[in-house]
Every structure is written in C-alpha cells, then in structure tokens.
N, C-alpha and C positions, 0 to 999 in steps of 0.2 A: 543170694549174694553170699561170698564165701569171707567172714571174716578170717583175717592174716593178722595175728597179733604180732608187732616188731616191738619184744625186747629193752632194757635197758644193754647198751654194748652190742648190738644187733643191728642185721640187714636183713632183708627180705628182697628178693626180685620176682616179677610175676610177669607173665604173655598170658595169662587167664582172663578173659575181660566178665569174668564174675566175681574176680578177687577185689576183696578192698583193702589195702596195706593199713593199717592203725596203729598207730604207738601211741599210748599214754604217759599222764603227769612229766611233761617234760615242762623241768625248771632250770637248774641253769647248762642241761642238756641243750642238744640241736636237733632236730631232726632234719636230712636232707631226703627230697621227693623229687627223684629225674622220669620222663616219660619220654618215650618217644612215642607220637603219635601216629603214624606210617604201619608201624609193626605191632604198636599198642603194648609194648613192652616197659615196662619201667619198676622203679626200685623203692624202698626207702629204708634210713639209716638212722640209728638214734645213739650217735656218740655225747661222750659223756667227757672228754679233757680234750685239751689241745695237740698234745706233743705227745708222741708215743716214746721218747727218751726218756719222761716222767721213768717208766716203768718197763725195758723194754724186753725183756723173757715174760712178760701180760701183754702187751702187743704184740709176741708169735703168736701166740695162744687165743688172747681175742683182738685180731685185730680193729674192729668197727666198735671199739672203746674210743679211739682214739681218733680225731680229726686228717692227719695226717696217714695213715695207716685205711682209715674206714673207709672216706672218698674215694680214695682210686678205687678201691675193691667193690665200691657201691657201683660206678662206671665198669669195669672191667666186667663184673658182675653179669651188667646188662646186655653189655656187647657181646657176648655169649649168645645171647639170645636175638641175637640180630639186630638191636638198637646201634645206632648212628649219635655219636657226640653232634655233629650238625643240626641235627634236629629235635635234640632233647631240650626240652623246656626243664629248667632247676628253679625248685621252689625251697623255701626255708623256713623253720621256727623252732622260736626257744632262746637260748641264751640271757633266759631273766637271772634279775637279782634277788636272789632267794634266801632268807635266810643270814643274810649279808648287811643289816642295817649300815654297817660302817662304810661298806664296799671296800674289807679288806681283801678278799682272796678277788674280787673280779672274777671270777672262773666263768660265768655265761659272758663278759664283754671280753674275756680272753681268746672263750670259744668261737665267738664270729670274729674274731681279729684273725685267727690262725684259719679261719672255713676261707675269709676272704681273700690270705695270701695266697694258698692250693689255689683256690678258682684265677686268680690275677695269673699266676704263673705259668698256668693251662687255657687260657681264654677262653673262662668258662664264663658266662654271663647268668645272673641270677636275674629270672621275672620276675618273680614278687617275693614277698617276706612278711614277717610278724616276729620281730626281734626286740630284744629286750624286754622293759617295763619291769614291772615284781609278780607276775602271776606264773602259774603252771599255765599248760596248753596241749591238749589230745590234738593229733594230724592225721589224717585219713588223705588216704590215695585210692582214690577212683579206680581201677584198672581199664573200663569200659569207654574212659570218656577223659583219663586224668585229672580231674575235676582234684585239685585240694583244699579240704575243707578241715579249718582250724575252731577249736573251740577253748575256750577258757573257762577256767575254775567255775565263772556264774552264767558258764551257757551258751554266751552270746557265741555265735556261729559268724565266721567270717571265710569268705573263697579264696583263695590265692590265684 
C-alpha cells in the first residue's frame, strides 16, 4: 500500500487502488474524503479556515487552505479523473475545539458551518462524519475499497 501524505492546506486525488490518502492531527482543520466507487477514484483535502476573503492573494496561491476555494478544487480535481458528483460518497472530520477553552475564535464550528453551506448550495450530501468534540483526528482513505477510517489522539479507530 502506497501511503499519500495530505498536507496541512492540501489535497490529494488518487485512481490507484493501492493509494491510501492520510492526513494527520486535524484540530480545528477538516478534512473532506470524496470517492467515487465505479471508477475508484477519489480525493482528500485538509483545509484549515473558512473563507478564502480572510486572506485572498494565500488563496491564489494555496487554495485548499481554504473551505470555499478547496471544495470545489477537491471535486473538480476528481472529475478529471473520471469521477461523477452522482456517485460520490462525502465523508468528513475535524473541526474540534482546540485550544479554545473559551470558544472565542470558534474556527473548527466556523469551519463546518461554511463546509456545510458549499455542500447545501451544491447538493452535496455528506454520509457520515466525526465533527467537533476537543480532540485531534488522522483520516485515511482507502483508495481500493474507500473505506474512511478515523482515529483520535488515544487510538480509538472509528469507519465512516
């Protein structure tokens, strides 16, 4: 198996069904995991803010910083490779409260607020998730099978 390290502000697509996409310690990051299962192609992204107007000459430059800027490019991305929005399964995780005892800045419940409106606006429907809480969390995508598999800080292994 070929690990594919995805980045802090990165994306990754794969049609290899020996690849395994991975991103680690996402805290109040998100990771987004699309596959289409037909062509066995799929992607994953680990943006880190909401709105690419924060900063937006660092959203030419990286755009899968950013929510609004990453998505489509994590989608477009795929479609390149012959994936079908129809048939892609979207998974999710991240957006803890990290760091944030008070929950001034919000930034992970900011970040699925704004993952949510993209997908609402595009009738994108998310299958599963693992959002919020206070922990970190590594996300592995399958390539072979799409299989996403979530872990936290103490281990525990959960599937989406």
């Amino acid at each position: 198996m070929n690990r594919v390290v995805v980045g802090i502000s990165e994306l990754k697509v794969s049609g290899d069904g020996e690849d395994m996409l991975v991103t680690y310690a996402l805290g109040s990051c998100i990771a987004v995991a699309v596959y289409d299962p037909v062509v066995q192609v799929g992607g994953l992204l680990h943006f880190m803010l909401p709105d690419s107007s924060l900063d937006v000459q660092k959203a030419k430059k990286t755009p899968a910083m950013f929510a609004n800027t990453g998505i489509p490019l994590l989608f477009k991305s795929c479609y390149k490779l012959g994936a079908e929005k129809k048939r892609m399964s979207v998974k999710i995780a991240g957006g803890a409260k990290i760091l944030d005892d008070d929950n001034y800045f919000r930034i992970g419940q900011k970040n699925i607020t704004a993952l949510r409106k993209i997908f609402w606006r595009n009738n994108v429907l998310v299958d599963s998730e693992d959002t919020g809480k206070n922990y970190n969390r590594t996300v592995e995508l399958h390539m072979s099978c799409g299989k996403v598999v979530v872990r936290n800080a103490s281990g525990i292994l959960q599937e989406l």
